[in-house]
Every structure is written in C-alpha cells, then in structure tokens.
C-alpha positions in Angstrom: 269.4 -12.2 59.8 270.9 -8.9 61.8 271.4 -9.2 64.9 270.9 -6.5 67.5 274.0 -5.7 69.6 273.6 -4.5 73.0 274.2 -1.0 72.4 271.2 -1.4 70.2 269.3 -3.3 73.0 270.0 -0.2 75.4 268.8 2.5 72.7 265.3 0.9 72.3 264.8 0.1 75.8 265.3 3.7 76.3 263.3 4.9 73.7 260.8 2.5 74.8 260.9 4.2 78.7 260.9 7.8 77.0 257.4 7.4 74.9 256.0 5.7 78.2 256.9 8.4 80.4 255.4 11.0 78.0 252.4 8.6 77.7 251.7 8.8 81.4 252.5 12.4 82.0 250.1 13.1 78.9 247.4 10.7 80.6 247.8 12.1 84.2 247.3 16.3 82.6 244.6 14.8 81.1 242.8 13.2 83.9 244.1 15.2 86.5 243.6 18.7 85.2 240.3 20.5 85.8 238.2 21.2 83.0 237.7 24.9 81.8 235.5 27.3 84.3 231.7 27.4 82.8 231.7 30.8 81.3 229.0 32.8 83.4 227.5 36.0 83.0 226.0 37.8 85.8 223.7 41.2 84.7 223.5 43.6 87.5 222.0 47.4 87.7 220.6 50.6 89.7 222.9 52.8 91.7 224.4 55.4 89.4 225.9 56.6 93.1 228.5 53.6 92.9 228.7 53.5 89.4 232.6 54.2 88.8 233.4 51.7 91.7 231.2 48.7 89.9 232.4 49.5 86.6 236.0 49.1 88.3 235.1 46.1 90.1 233.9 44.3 87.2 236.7 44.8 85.0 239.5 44.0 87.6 237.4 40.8 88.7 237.4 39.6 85.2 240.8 39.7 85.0 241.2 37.4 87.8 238.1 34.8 86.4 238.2 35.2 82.7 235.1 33.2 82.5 232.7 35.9 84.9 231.2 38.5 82.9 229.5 41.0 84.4 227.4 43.6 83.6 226.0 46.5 85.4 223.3 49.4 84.2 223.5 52.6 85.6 219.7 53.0 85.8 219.4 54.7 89.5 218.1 52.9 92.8 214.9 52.7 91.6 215.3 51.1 88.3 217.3 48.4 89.9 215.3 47.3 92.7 212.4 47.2 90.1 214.7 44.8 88.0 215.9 43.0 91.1 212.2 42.2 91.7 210.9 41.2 88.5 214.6 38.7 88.5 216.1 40.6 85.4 219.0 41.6 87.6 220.8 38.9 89.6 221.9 41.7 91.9 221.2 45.0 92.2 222.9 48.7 93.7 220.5 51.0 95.3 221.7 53.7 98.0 218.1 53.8 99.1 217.2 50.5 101.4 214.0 48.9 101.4 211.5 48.3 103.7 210.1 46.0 105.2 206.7 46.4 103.4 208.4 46.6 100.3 210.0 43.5 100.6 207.2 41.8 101.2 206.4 42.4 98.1 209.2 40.5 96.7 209.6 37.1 95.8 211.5 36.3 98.8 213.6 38.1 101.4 215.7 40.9 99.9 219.2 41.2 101.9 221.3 44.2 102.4 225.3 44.3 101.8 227.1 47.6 102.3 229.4 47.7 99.5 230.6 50.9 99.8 229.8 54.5 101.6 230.0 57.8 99.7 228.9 61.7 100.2 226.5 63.7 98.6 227.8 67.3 97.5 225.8 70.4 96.6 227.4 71.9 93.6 227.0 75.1 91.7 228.1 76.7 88.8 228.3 80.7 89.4 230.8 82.0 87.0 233.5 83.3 89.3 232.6 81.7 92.8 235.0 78.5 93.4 234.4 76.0 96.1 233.9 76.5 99.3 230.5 78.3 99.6 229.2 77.8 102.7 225.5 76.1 103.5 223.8 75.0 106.4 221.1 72.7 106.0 218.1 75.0 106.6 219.7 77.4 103.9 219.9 73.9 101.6 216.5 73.1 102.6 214.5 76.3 101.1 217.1 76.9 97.7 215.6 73.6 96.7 212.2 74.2 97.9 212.4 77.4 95.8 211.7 79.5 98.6 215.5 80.8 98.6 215.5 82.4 94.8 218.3 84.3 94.4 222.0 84.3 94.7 222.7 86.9 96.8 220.0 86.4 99.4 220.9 87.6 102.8 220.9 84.1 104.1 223.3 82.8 101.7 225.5 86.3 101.8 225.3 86.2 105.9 226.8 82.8 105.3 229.8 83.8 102.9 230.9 87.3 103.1 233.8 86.5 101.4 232.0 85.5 98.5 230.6 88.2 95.7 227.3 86.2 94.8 225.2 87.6 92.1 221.8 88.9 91.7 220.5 86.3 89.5 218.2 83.8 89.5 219.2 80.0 91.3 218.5 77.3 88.5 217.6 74.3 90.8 219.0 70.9 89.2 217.7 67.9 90.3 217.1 64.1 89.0 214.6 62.9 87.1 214.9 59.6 87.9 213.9 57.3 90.8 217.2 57.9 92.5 218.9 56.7 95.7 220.8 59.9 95.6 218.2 62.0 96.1 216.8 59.2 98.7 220.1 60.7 100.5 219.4 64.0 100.2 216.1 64.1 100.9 217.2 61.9 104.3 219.7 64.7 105.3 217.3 67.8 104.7 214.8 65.3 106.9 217.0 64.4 109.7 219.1 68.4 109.6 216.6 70.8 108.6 213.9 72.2 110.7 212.0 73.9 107.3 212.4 71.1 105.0 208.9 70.0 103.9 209.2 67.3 101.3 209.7 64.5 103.2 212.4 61.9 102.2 212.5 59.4 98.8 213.7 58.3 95.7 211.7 60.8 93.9 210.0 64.0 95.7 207.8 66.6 94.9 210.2 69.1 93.4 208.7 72.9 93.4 210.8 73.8 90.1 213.9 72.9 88.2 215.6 70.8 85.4 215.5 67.0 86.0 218.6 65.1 84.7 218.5 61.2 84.8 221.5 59.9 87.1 224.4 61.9 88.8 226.1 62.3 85.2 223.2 63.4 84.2 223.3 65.7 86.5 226.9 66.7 86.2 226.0 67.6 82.4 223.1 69.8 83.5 225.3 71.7 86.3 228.4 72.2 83.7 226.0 73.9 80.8 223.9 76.0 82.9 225.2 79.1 84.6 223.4 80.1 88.5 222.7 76.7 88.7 222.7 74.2 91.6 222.3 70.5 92.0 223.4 67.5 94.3 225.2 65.0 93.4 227.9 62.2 94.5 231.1 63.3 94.8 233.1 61.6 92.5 231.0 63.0 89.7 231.7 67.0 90.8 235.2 65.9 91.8 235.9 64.8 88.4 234.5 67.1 86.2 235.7 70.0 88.3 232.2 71.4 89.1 232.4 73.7 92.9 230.5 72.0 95.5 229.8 73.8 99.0 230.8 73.3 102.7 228.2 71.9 104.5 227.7 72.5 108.3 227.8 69.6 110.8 225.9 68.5 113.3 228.6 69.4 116.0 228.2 73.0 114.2 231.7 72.6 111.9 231.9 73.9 108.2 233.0 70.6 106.7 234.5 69.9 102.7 233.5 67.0 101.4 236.8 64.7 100.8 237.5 61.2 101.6 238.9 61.9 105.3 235.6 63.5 106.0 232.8 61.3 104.3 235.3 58.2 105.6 234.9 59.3 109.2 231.0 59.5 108.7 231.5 55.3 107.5 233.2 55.4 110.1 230.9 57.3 112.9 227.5 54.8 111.3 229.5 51.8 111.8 228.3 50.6 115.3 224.6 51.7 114.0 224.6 49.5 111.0 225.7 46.5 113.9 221.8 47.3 115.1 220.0 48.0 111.5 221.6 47.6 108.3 219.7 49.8 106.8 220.1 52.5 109.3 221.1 56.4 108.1 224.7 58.1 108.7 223.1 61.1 107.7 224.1 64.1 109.8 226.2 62.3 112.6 228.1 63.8 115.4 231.9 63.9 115.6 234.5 65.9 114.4 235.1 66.7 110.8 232.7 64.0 109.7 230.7 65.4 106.3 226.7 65.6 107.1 225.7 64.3 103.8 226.9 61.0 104.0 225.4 57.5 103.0 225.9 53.6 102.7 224.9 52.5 99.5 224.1 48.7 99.0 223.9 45.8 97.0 221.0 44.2 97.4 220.2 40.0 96.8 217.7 37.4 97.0 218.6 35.4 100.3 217.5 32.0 98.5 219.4 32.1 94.7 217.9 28.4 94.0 215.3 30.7 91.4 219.0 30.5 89.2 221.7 27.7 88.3 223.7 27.1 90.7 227.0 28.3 89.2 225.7 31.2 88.5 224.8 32.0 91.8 227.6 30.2 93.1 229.5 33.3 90.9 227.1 36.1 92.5 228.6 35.3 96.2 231.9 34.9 94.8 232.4 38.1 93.2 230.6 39.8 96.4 232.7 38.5 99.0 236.0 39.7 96.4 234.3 43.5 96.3 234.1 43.6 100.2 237.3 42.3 100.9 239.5 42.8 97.9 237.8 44.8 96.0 238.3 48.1 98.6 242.0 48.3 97.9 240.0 50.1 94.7 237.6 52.5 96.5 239.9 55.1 97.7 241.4 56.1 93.7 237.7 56.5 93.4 237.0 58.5 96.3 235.2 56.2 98.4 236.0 55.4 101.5 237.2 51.8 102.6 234.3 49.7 103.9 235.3 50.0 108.0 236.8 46.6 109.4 233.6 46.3 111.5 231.2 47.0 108.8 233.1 44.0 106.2 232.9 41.3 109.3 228.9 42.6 109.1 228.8 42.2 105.0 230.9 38.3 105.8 227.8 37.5 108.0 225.3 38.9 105.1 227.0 36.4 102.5 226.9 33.4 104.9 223.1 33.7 104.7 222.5 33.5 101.0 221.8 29.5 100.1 221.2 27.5 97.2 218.8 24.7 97.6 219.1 24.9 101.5 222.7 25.1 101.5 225.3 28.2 101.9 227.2 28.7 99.5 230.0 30.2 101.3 
C-alpha cells in the first residue's frame, strides 16, 4: 500500500477547496441572478406629426431593454385614437385631444401626456421663390378656402414685394386623412383668422385640392407639383427642402418657423396646460414665438388592468423614459424640449395610470 505524503495531503485538500469554491460561486449566480426580462411587445400608432421622434424613441429605448419591442403606425390622429378605442393600440399619438364626449365613449378614461410640441408650416413649391414668403392668417385663411386663386393676388403681392410671384393657378394640398395636423391648422385659422369659415377638426370641408394621406404624404404631393401649397410639420419641409412661409404673430411679428421660435410657443402654453391639458398654443402672444404651434400627445387608458401586467408595466416605463430621457433626442429632430414645467405635469399624468388598483409608478 502507497502511502500519501503530506505534500500530497496539502494538494488534495486544495483541490478539494478549489472545486468547492467554484461549486458555491456556480450555485450563488445561479440562485442569485435574475432571470431573463419577459420579452414584451407593445404596438402603438396615429400621429404621423411625431412620427420621426417615435420611430427614434423606439429604436434607442430598445437598445437600453433588449426585450421591449415596440411598434408604432403612422396612420394620423384619427386612425390611432380609433385603434386606441377598439384596444388594438396599447398607446396611441394624436395632436388632436379629445373631448370629453368623446371619451365617454371609450372604455374607460382616456389620459393626456404631452410628449412633445412641434409647428405647423405652410409650404409651397413656386419654381424660383425660396423661403420666406410672407402670410398672415387671413391671407392663409381664403388660399385654402379657394377664395385666394392665384399667385400673384394683390394680397399676397402687398405682402411680399420682394417676391416675383406668378400668374398661375395655387394648387391647394391638403390631407386626406383624419389628421391631427390639420386639427392644428384648422385651430390656428380659428383662433387667428377673422374670414376663416371651416371651423376646426381632424378632417374639414375642403373647397378643392389634392388629398395626401399623412405629412409625408403630403411632402410627396408638394415636391411633384409646381404652384402648389400645403401645410405640414416642420420636420417634413425642413428635411426635404420644400420653402415654407413666415407667418405673422399675434404681437404683429413676421416669424420663421425654427426650433427657437415654435420652442418659445412650448414655452408661452406651458402655464395654460397647468389649467387644461388639452388646451391650444395656437397663436400666443410674446416675442418671436411661431403662431402655428401645437402640443401633440400620447394618449392611454388610465386603468391598463384590460392587459398583462408586464406589458403594461412596460407602457409606463417606456413613457416616463420619452419625457425625461428621451428629449435629449427632440432637438436633432427639431422639436423642441418638453419645458421643465410641462415634464413635472406628464410625471403627475403617469402616477395616475394603475393596474389592478395600484400605480404602477
């Protein structure tokens, strides 16, 4: 028989140590590490005003939670409050609130979260004439009434002497679809215009024109037709380099549309939103603030008990990221930062959404 010196003694012992170690590290990972996040999929929709901001939103929030998909439509307001309603969406954009009455409607109380404000620009495509036409918002009011026909119309020509407008025909451009742009619009010519008569909404009685579905829609229509003009949300003219006009203010100022000018707008509607969240920053007074300015929203269920409760534990989630963390991407975008005041408003919207009784925040 062998036997084993004390060197030998010593190597095993230490062997023996080693592989129980590694035994209890593997055992504590495996008890103590969380499981993998349930992989969740959230589909969302409306707003084709926000649009470039969501689609960034989603992609840079999925990066951060691997296991939150997220999909948005860009169907206009309309399309996704319908959706919201019928529970296809789990959330849905619309720059057009609703109402009381049409809440009601609902299955349950419908809430309001600013996620973002942007401006609506009136473009045009005259060969030769860049940006900077000037429009007040009677003139706006009766081109797109039809009532103003022609480019060179002594109202438009008073306006812009600088400018060598044509005599041709304006080709109005409009949307087609149930849109919260146009819900904007609309609300401007409303509130600014003494001679607009179509009253404000999602869709109007348009007099003439070519109806394009969302504002890329919209772009499209404005790029391949000459003597046209259209509204639309900024990013889309800014990026597809279509002219778009200088509105006059309310405080009388000739103001370009940028993210200084519809930011001070944001800015001007905060303490108003503090009253009514779903109150217009259309035409505000103040300096250099642009006239066609809006709020846009996502809009939620209060009570998300109708869904599991991770997946509406992941709506909230990814909400409260977009109106915090989520801004640092608005301005590349051109949209202005959510003001401070308005994100402690969104904080309070968020702390009221429940599942089963019980805020999920």
């Amino acid at each position: 028989m062998h036997k084993i010196n004390g060197k030998g003694v010593s190597t095993v012992l230490i062997i023996g140590i080693i592989i129980l170690i590694v035994a209890a590290v593997a055992i504590g990972y495996y008890f103590l590490t969380p499981p993998p996040e349930q992989p969740v999929t959230l589909t969302a929709g409306g707003a084709s005003f926000p649009y470039p901001l969501m689609t960034k939103w989603t992609s840079e929030y999925n990066k951060l939670h691997p296991n939150i998909q997220i999909s948005y439509q860009s169907i206009g307001s309309g399309g996704g409050q319908n959706n919201l309603k019928s529970k296809t969406f789990d959330f849905a954009c619309s720059d057009a609130y609703l109402t009381d009455a049409q809440i009601a409607n609902y299955s349950g109380p419908v809430l309001h979260l600013p996620e973002t404000a942007g401006g609506v620009v009136v473009s045009y495509n005259v060969p030769g004439v860049a940006s900077g036409l000037k429009l007040d918002a009677d003139t706006i009011a009766k081109i797109f009434q039809a009532n103003i026909t022609k480019w060179n119309d002594p109202t438009i020509t008073a306006m812009n002497p600088d400018f060598n407008l044509p005599n041709q025909d304006i080709v109005l451009v409009r949307r087609s679809d149930s849109s919260g742009t146009t819900f904007a619009f609309t609300g401007y010519l409303r509130t600014a215009s003494t001679t607009w008569t179509l009253g404000q909404g999602t869709t109007v009685n348009w007099p003439a024109g070519i109806g394009a579905p969302g504002n890329a829609g919209v772009a499209s229509t404005l790029l391949q037709t000459p003597y046209s003009i259209g509204y639309l949300e900024f990013w889309y003219a800014y990026n597809n380099s279509i002219p778009y006009a200088t509105v006059k203010n309310h405080d009388g100022q000739f103001v370009v549309p940028s993210l200084e000018t519809i930011g001070n707008a944001a800015r001007a509607g905060a303490p108003l939103l503090a009253k009514d969240m779903r109150a217009s920053i259309a035409n505000l007074p103040g300096d250099n603030v642009y006239p066609i300015s809006t709020f846009t929203y996502v809009l939620v269920y209060k009570d998300l008990s109708y869904m599991d409760q991770a997946k509406a534990t992941a709506v909230v989630n990814f909400l409260w990221w977009a109106v915090h963390d989520g801004q640092n991407y608005s301005e590349a975008l051109l949209y202005p930062k959510l003001p401070a005041e308005i994100v402690t408003l969104g904080e309070g919207i968020l702390h009221q959404i429940t599942y089963q009784g019980m805020s999920l925040i």
